[in-house]
Residue, then its C-alpha position, 0 to 999 in steps of 0.5 A: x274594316x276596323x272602326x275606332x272610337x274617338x273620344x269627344x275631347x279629340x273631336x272638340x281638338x280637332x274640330x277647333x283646329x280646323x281639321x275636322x271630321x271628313x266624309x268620302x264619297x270616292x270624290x275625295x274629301x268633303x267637310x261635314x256640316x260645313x254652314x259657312x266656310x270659318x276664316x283661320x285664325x292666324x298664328x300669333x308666332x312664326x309656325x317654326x317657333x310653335x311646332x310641337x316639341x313635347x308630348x302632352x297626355x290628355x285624359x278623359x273620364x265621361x259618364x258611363x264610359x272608362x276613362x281613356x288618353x290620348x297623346x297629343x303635342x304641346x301646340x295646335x301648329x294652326x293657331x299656336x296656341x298651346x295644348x293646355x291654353x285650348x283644352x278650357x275652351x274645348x272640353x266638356x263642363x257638364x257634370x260627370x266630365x273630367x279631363x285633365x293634362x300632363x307632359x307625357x316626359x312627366x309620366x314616363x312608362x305611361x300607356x295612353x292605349x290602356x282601358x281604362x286609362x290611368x290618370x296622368x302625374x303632374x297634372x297642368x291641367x283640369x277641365x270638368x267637375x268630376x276631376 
């Protein structure tokens, strides 16, 4: 079985979009760490009004590991918040944290698979005072 490193700022996504890491345990999934169920926030638009409709590159730089990217769309399809109003609220601010977005049709050709990854053009973006 292959096992994937996921950068902390995809787990933060995850986490404040509701979809979380899950545990099984041939029963099906279970939450991890569920105290109390959270109630959704609720769309401020129709969800067919924020579905992703551009690609959004987010780079991470964390102390003592190479920088990477992922490409991620450019709205949270539960809340319809966008990709770059979230990543303030869900990204590291201690020091040596950086993370930084760009519309992936700004940075044609760019290899978010690459280690470590390069930092994006056009940036919209900054989280962290190491940027």
């Amino acid at each position: 079985m292959r096992t994937r490193t996921i950068p902390a700022v995809a787990v933060l996504l995850l986490a404040t979009a509701g979809c979380g890491p899950t545990v099984t345990h041939g029963h099906g999934p279970e939450k991890t760490a569920a105290a109390a169920p959270k109630a959704k926030p609720k769309p401020s638009a129709p969800a067919e009004s924020c579905s992703p409709t551009r690609d959004v590159i987010v780079w991470t730089k964390e102390p003592g590991l190479a920088a990477t990217a992922q490409v991620l769309g450019n709205y949270d399809i539960q809340t319809c918040q966008t990709t770059f109003a979230s990543l303030p609220h869900s990204s590291p601010t201690e020091a040596g944290y950086c993370t930084e977005a760009a519309y992936a049709s700004d940075n044609p050709g760019y290899n978010a698979d690459a280690t470590p990854a390069k930092r994006p053009e056009h940036v919209q973006v900054t989280v962290g005072p190491a940027c």
